[in-house]
C-alpha positions in Angstrom: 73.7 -89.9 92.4 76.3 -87.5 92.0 75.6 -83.7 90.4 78.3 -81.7 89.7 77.4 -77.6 89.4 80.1 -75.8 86.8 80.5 -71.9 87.0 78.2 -71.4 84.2 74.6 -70.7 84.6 73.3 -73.2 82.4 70.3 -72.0 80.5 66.7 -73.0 81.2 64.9 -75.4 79.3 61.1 -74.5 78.3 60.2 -78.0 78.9 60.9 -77.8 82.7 60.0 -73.9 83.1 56.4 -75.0 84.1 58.0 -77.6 87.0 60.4 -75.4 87.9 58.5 -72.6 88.2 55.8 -74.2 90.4 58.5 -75.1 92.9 59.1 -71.3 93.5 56.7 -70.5 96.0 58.5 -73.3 98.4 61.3 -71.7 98.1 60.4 -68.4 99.9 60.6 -70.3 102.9 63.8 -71.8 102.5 66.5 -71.6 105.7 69.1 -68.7 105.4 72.2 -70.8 104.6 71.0 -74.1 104.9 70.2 -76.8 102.6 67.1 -78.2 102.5 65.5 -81.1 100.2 62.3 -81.1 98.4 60.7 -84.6 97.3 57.9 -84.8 94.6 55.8 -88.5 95.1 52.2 -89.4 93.6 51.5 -88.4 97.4 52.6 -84.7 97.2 55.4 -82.5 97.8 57.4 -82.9 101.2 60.1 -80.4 102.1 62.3 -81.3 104.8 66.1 -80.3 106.6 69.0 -82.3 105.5 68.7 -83.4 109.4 65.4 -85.1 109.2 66.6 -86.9 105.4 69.2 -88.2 107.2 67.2 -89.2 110.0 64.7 -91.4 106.9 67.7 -93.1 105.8 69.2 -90.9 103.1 72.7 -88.9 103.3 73.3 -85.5 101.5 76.4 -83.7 101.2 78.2 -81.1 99.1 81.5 -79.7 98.0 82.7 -76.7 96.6 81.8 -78.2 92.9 79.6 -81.4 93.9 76.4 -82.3 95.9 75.5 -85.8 96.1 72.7 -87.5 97.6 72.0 -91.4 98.7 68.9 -92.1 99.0 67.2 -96.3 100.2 65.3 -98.5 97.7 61.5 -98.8 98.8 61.1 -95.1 100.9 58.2 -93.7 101.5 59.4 -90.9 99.2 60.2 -93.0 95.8 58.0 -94.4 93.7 58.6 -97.2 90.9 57.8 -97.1 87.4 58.6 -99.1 84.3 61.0 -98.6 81.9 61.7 -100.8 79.0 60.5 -103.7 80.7 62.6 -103.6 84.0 61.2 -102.2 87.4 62.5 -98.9 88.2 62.8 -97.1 91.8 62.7 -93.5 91.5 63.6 -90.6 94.0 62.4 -87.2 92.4 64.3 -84.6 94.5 65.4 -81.0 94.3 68.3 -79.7 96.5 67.6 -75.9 97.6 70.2 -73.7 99.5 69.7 -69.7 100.0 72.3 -67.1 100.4 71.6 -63.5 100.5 70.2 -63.0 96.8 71.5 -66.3 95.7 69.0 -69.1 95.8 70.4 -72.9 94.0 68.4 -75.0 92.6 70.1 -78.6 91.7 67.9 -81.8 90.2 68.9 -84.5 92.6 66.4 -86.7 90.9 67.6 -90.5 91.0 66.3 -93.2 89.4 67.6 -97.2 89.6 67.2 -100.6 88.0 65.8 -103.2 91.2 65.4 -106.1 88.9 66.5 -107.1 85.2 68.1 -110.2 86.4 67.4 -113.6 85.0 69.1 -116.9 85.3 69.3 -120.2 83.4 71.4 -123.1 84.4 74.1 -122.0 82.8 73.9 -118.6 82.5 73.0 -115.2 84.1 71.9 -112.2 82.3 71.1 -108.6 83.4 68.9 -106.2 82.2 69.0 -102.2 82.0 67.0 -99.1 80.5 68.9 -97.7 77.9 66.9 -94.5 78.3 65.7 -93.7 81.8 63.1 -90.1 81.2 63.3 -88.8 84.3 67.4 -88.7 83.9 67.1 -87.2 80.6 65.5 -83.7 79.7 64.9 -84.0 75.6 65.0 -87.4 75.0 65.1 -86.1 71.2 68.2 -84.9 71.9 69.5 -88.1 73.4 73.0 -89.5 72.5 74.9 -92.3 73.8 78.5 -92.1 74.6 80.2 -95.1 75.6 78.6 -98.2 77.7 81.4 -99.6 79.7 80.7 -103.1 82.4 83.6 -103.9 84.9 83.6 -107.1 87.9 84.6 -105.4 91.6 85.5 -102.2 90.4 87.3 -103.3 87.7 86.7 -102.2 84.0 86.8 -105.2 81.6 87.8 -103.6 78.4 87.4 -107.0 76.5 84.4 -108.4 77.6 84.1 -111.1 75.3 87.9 -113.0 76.4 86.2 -113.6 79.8 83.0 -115.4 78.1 81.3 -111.9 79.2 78.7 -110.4 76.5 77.4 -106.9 76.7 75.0 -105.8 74.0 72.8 -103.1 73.3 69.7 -101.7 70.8 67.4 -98.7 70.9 66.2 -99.6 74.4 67.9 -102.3 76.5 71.4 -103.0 77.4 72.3 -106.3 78.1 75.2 -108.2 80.2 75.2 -112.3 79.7 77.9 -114.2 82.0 78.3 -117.9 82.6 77.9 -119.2 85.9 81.2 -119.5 87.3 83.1 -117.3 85.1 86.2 -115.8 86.2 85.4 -112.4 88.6 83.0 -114.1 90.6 83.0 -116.8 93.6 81.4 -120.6 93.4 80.7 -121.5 96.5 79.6 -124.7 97.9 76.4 -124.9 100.1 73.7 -127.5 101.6 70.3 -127.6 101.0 67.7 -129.3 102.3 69.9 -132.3 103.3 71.3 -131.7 99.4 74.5 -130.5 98.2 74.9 -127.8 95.8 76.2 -124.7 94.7 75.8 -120.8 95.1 77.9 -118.3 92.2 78.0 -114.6 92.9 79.4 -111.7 91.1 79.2 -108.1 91.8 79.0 -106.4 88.5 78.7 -102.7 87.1 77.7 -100.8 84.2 78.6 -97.6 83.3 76.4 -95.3 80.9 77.6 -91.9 79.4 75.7 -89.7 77.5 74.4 -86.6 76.6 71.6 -84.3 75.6 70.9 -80.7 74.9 69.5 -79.9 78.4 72.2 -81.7 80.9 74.9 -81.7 78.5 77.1 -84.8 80.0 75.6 -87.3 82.5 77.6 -90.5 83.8 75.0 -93.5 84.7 76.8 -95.9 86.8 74.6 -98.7 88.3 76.5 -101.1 91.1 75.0 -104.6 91.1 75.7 -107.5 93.2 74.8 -110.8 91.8 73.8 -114.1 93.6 72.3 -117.2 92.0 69.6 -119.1 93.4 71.0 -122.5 95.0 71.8 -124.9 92.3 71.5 -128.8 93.3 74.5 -130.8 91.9 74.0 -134.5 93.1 77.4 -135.7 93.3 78.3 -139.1 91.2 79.4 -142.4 92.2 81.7 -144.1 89.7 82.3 -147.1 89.8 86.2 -147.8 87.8 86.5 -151.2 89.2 88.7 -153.3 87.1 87.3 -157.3 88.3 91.0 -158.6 87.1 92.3 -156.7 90.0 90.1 -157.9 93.1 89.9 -154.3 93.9 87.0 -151.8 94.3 88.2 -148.2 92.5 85.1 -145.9 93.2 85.1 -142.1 92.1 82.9 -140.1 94.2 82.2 -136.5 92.6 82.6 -133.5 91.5 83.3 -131.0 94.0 84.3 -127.2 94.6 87.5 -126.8 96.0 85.8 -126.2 99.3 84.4 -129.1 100.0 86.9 -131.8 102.1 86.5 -135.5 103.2 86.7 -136.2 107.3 85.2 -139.9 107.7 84.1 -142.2 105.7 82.0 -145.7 106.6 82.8 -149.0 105.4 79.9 -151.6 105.7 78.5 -150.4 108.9 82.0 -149.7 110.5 82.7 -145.7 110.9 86.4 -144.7 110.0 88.3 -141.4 110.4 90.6 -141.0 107.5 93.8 -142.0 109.4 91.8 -145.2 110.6 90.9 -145.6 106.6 94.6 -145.6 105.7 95.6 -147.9 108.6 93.2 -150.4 107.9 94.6 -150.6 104.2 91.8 -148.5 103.1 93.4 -146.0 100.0 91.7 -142.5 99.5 93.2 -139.5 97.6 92.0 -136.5 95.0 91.7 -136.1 92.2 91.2 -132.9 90.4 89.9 -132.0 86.6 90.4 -129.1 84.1 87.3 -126.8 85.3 88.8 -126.5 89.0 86.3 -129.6 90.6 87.8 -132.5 92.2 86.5 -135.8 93.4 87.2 -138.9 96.2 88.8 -141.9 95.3 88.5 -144.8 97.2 90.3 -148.3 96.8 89.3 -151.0 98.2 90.1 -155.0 98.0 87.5 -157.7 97.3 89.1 -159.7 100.0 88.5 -157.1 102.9 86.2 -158.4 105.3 83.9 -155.6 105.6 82.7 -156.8 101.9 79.9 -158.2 101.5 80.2 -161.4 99.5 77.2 -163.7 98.3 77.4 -166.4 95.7 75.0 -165.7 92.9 74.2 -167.6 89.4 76.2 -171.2 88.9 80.1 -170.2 90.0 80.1 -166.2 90.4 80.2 -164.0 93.1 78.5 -160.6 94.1 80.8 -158.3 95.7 78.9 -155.2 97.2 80.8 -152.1 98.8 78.8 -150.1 101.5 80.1 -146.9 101.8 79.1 -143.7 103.4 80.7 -140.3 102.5 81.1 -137.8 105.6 82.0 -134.4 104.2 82.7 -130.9 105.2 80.9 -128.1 102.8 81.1 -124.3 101.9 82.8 -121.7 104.4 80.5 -122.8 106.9 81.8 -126.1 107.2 78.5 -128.3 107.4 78.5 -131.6 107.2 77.1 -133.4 104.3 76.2 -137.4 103.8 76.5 -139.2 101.1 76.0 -143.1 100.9 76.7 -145.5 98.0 76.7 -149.5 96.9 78.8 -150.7 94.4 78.7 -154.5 93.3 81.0 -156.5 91.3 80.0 -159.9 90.0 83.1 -161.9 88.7 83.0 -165.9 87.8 85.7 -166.6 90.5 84.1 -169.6 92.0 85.4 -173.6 90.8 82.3 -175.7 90.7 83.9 -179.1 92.4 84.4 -181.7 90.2 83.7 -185.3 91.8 85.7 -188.5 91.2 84.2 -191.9 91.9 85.8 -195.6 91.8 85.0 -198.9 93.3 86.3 -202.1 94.7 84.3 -205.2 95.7 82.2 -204.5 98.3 81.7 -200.3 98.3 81.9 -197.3 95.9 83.5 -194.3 96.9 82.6 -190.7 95.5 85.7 -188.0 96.1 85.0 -184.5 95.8 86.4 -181.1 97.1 85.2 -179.8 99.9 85.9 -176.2 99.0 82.5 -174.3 99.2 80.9 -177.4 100.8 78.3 -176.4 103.4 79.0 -172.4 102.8 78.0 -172.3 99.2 76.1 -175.7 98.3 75.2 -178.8 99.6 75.4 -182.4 98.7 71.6 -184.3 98.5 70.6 -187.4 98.1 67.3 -187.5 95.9 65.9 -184.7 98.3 67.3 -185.6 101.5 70.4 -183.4 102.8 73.1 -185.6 102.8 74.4 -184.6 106.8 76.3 -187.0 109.2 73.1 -188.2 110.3 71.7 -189.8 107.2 74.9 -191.3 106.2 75.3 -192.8 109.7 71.7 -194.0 109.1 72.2 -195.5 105.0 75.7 -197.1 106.8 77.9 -194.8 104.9 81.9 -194.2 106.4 82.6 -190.3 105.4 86.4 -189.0 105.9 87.5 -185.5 105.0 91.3 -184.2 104.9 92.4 -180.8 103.9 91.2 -180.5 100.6 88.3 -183.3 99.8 85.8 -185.1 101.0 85.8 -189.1 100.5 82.5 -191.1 101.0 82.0 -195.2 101.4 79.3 -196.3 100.3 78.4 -200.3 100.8 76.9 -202.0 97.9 73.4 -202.9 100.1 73.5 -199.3 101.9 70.5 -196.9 101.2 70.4 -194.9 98.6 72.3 -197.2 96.3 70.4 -197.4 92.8 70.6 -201.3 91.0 70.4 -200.7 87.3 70.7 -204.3 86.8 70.1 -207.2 89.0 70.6 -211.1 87.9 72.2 -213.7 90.3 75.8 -213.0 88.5 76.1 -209.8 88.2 75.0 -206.4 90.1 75.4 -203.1 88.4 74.8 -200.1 91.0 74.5 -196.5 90.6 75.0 -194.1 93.1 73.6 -190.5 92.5 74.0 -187.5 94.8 73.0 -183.7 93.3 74.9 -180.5 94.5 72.8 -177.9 95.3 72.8 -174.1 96.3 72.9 -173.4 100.2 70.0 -170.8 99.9 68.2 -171.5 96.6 68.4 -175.2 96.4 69.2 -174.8 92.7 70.7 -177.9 91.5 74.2 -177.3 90.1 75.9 -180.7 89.4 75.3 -184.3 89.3 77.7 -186.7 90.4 77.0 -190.4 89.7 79.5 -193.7 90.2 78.4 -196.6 88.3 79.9 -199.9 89.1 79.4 -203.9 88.3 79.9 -206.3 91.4 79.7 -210.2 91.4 77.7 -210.8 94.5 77.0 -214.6 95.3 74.3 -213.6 97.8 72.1 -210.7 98.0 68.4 -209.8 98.9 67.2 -206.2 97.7 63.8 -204.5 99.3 62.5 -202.0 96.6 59.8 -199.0 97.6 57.0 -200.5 95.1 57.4 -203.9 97.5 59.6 -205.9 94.4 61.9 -208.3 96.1 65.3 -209.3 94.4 67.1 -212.5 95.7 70.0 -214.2 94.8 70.2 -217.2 97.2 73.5 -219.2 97.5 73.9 -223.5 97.3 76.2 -224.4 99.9 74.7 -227.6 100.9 76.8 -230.8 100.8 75.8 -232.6 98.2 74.7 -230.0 95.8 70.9 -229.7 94.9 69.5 -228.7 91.5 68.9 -224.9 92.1 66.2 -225.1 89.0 64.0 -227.1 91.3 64.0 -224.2 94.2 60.8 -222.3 94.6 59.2 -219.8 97.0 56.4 -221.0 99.5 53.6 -220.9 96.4 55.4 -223.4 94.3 54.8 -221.4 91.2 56.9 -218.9 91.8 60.4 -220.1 90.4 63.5 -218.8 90.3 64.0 -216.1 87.1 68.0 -217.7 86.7 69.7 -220.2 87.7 73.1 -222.2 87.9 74.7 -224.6 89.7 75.8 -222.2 92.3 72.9 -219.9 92.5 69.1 -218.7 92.4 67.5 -215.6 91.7 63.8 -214.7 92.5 62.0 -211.6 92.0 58.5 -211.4 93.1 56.2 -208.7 95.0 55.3 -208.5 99.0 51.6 -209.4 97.5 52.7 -212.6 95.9 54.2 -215.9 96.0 52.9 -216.1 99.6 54.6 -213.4 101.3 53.1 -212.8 104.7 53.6 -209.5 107.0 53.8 -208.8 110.2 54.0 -205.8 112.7 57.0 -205.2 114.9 57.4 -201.8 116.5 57.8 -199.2 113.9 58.2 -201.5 111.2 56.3 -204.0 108.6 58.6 -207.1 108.1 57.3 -209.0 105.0 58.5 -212.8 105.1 59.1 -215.4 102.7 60.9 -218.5 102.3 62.8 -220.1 99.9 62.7 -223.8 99.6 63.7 -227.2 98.0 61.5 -230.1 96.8 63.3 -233.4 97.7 62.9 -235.8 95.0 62.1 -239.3 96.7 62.6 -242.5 95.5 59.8 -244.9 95.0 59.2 -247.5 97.7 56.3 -249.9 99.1 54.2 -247.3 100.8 54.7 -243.7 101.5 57.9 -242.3 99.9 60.6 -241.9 102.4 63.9 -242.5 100.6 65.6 -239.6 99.5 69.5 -239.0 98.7 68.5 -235.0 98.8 69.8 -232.6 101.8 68.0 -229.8 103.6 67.5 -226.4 101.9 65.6 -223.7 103.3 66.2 -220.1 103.6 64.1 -217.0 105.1 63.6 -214.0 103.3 62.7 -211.0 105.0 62.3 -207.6 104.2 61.5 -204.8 106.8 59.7 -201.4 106.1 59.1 -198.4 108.3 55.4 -198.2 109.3 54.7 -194.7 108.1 56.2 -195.3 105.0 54.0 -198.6 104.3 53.8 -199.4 101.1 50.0 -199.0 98.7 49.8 -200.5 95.5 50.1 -198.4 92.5 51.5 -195.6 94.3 54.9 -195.5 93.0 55.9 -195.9 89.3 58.9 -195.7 89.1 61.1 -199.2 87.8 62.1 -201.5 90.3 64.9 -202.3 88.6 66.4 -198.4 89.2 64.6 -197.5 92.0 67.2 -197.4 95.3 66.1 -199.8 98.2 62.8 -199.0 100.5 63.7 -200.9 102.9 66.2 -203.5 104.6 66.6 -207.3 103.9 68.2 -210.0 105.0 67.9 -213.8 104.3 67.8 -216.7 107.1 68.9 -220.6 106.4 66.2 -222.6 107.9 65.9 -225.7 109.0 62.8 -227.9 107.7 62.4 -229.1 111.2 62.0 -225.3 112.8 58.6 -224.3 114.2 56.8 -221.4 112.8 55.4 -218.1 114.2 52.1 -217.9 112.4 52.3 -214.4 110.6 49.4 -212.3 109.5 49.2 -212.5 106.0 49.3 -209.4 103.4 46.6 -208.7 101.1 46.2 -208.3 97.7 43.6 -205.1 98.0 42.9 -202.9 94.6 40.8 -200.0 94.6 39.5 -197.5 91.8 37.4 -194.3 91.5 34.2 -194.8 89.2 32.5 -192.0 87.1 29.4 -192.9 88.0 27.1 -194.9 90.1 26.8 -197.5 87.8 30.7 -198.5 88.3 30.6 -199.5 85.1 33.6 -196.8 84.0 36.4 -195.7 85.9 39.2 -193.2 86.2 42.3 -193.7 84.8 45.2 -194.6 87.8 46.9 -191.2 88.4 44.4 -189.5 86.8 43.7 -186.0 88.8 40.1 -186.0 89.9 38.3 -182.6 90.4 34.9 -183.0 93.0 33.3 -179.9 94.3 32.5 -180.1 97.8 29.3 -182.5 98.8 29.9 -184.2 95.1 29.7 -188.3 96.0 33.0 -190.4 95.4 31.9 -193.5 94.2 34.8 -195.7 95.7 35.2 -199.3 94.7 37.4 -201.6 97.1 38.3 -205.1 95.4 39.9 -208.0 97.6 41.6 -210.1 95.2 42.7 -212.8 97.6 41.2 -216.1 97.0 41.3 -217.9 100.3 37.8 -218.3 101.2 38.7 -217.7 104.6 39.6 -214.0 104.2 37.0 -211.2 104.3 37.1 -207.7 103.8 36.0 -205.2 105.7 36.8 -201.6 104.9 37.0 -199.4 108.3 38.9 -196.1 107.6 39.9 -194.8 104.3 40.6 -191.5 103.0 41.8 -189.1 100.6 45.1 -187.3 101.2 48.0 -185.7 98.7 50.4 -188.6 99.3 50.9 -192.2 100.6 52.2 -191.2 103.6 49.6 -192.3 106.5 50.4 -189.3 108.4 50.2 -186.8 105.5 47.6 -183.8 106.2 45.7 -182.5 105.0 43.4 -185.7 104.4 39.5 -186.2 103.8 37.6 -188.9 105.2 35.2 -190.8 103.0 34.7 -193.6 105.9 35.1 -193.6 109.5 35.1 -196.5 111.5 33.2 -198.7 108.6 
């Protein structure tokens, strides 16, 4: 606060005679030609040398026309008070010097504004008395002169070109900025691991006016302004343009303070220079309100992007990248991490091409994504070297495709139709997804063979045979038969006759050999005979016998009514092969298959039972009433039932599995 004393004795006002007056008596002990200062708090009076004042904190000095005294916020000597709504801190001081028979009095009283300052997120606005009492000695007489504002020193005369406001009424005046308006500095800072932003201004306001007691006083009030921090997440756009094959991501908006040193690609860290080597692109860009963001371009093809095949022929594209910046004047350093994906359908699903000659069909497909994004499966079997080395299939790859054999009797094949002149086969394999197993595509090659000769082992135990005349002279092939003689051939020519029958029928026997069940059975020709004296002898007919024989791993043995699906395009169980054999051979007696049924009944009456394939629900200790049929009718066969059990599939070494008997 600044007084300055003019050569006229100004007269005294009645309102502070009392005051005045009642400071008198200190004054009779004033120091001879020294100024002293007198403060006036809720706790009392306290005179004191300009020495000890300055030694609290405050500085006094004085001119030939001006005194002026500084005084701290919060002494012990000020007090704070309330004035149209903003927090006031008052010093109420007198200055005192004596000379001879001169003694000066001067009102050194200041009094100053130590809030009023509010914020939004856009704005700031500050707050001041328009009428501060203990600066004015007839508020009656009160009468404004100018209000004036300035930014560093500087008077603004238009207020309102710089987006500033400054308003007034009967008892506030008002200053309104927006954050980040010319005149002040945006800074960037960290906070808590978060970037954001700091604005600061230093503003003032200066207030003339007068009244009948202090004629002219000037109010200036010097106020520096700093926001609180203000979080501003920074943005990752992602400006990627699929047609391109290239990653464009915007990563902003910054103050001009802030500066990229490193960035990290995948899990690889790179300084900018290594960025730009490795074909990395990065550069600024800057927009209209003075921010500026990162731009960084990079190719779908790099390999530190990730790439994962998604949906039926698209790919994911993902971009991990971690920003390492530099922040504010005090440089800190500031993380940022970000994914960006792009899915694009850039992915050929092959296309396969199949074609036959007499003996194989062949299936030709690219092997383009083969193995890396799908596989090729037979029914659900991966189809890998190994099984096609075991179903006697010849694979050859070159550059571009794969090309697979397949024999006409290998595994796997599927016979949609099967007569003794013709064999239509099907064979069906099912791309897949590497990871999900989804099934994308079905390729299938359908061909018709004439085959002369041919046995066929399918999974429900149906037999298919064509057998072949070649005996010299020719037999009627009508008149062939299986070893029950009512089991005939289903067609017939001259050439040629085919037999379909079940492992349970027409005499097949079985027997065990290793790991495998080989079910036998023989095809044969009646001789006709001609009539003679005694015991028919004569015949003109030659020998005809062939061995049928099909063989069946042991664990997958086959159980009646456990597969429904139609023989006639169901792909073979097991292996065949037929034998000529002479009627003179001698026989290995085999152990005979037989023709078991069994069935779940409702009740102990067995009276009504379950459907076949019928799901059965039994709580635990709940009786199955079991029923176990032999429907052989040699009388030398018996059955006796030793193990059985329950389990989810036909396979004997399926688990888990309940007993119902053990050992009989």
């Amino acid at each position: 606060l600044q007084v300055s004393v003019k050569t006229d004795v100004p007269a005294v006002s009645n309102d502070y005679t009392v005051a005045w007056m009642s400071a008198l008596p200190e004054t009779q002990n004033i120091a001879y030609q020294q100024w002293q200062l007198m403060f006036v708090s809720p706790s009392g009076r306290k005179r004191i040398t300009v020495s000890d004042a300055v030694k609290l904190g405050y500085s006094f000095n004085n001119t030939l026309s001006r005194v002026y005294l500084r005084a701290p916020y919060h002494s012990n000597e000020s007090d704070v008070s309330v004035v149209s709504g903003v927090n006031m801190n008052m010093v109420t001081s007198t200055s005192m010097y004596r000379q001879r028979w001169l003694l000066l009095l001067i009102d050194t009283t200041v009094s100053c504004p130590v809030d009023g300052i509010s914020f939004t997120s856009t704005m700031i606005t500050w707050t001041v008395p328009r009428v501060i009492p203990t600066l004015v000695v007839q508020e009656s007489t009160f009468l404004s002169k100018s209000i004036i504002m300035g930014v560093d020193d500087q008077v603004i005369v238009n207020p309102e070109e710089m987006n500033y406001s400054l308003e007034h009424n009967e008892t506030q005046i008002r200053i309104t900025i927006p954050i980040g308006a010319e005149g002040g500095k945006l800074e960037s800072s960290i906070s808590g691991g978060v970037y954001g932003a700091i604005y600061s201004i230093d503003l003032f306001l200066e207030h003339t006016w007068t009244d009948a007691g202090w004629q002219t006083t000037k109010y200036t009030v010097i106020k520096s302004i700093t926001t609180p921090f203000m979080p501003q997440i920074p943005t990752v756009i992602n400006n990627t343009v699929p047609e391109e094959r290239l990653f464009n991501v915007v990563f902003g908006h910054f103050l001009p303070d802030v500066s990229l040193v490193a960035i990290t690609i995948g899990n690889v860290p790179f300084t900018l220079r290594e960025a730009q080597h490795h074909g990395f692109r990065i550069y600024e860009t800057t927009f209209s309100n003075g921010t500026k963001a990162f731009i960084l371009e990079v190719s779908f093809d790099d390999p530190y992007i990730l790439k994962e095949y998604v949906n039926r022929n698209e790919t994911k594209y993902t971009l991990l990248v971690n920003y390492t910046l530099s922040v504010g004047p005090e440089t800190t350093l500031y993380y940022h991490s970000a994914e960006v994906e792009c899915v694009i359908d850039d992915i050929e699903i092959p296309e396969a091409v199949g074609d036959c000659d007499e003996e194989n069909l062949y299936l030709t497909l690219p092997i383009f994504g083969l193995h890396q994004y799908w596989d090729l499966y037979l029914a659900n079997k991966l189809l890998n070297r190994h099984l096609a080395l075991t179903n006697g299939y010849l694979a050859a790859t070159n550059s571009t495709h794969l090309i697979l054999q397949i024999p006409l009797f290998a595994g796997g094949v599927i016979y949609e139709e099967v007569s003794f002149q013709k064999i239509k086969a099907r064979f069906d394999v099912v791309l897949r997804k590497v990871r999900t197993m989804e099934t994308l595509q079905m390729f299938s090659i359908s061909c018709s063979f004439n085959s002369s000769a041919f046995i066929i082992c399918h999974p429900n135990g149906t037999i298919m045979v064509s057998a072949q005349m070649k005996t010299v002279p020719a037999i009627d092939m009508s008149k062939t038969k299986l070893r029950d003689s009512s089991c005939k051939p289903k067609e017939y020519d001259k050439a040629h006759a085919f037999f379909k029958f079940h492992v349970t029928t027409c005499g097949t026997s079985a027997r065990f050999e290793g790991d495998h069940i080989i079910y036998e059975n023989e095809i044969s020709y009646e001789k006709e005979t001609l009539p003679g004296q005694s015991v028919p002898t004569i015949t003109r007919d030659p020998d005809y016998r062939v061995t049928v024989l099909c063989y069946y791993q042991a664990k997958e043995t086959l159980v009646l009514s456990a597969f429904s699906s139609d023989p006639a395009t169901s792909p073979p169980f097991g292996s065949g092969t037929m034998v000529p054999r002479s009627n003179t051979a001698s026989y290995r007696r085999a152990r005979r298959a037989l023709n078991v049924d069994s069935r779940v009944s409702k009740d102990e009456s067995f009276m009504e039972f379950y459907e076949p394939g019928m799901a059965i629900l039994k709580r635990p200790m709940e009786p199955v009433f079991l029923e176990v049929e032999l429907k052989d009718e040699s009388p030398s066969v018996e059955l006796y039932l030793k193990n059985c059990w329950v389990a989810r599939s036909p396979d004997f070494d399926s688990t888990p599995r309940w007993n119902i008997t053990v050992d009989g």
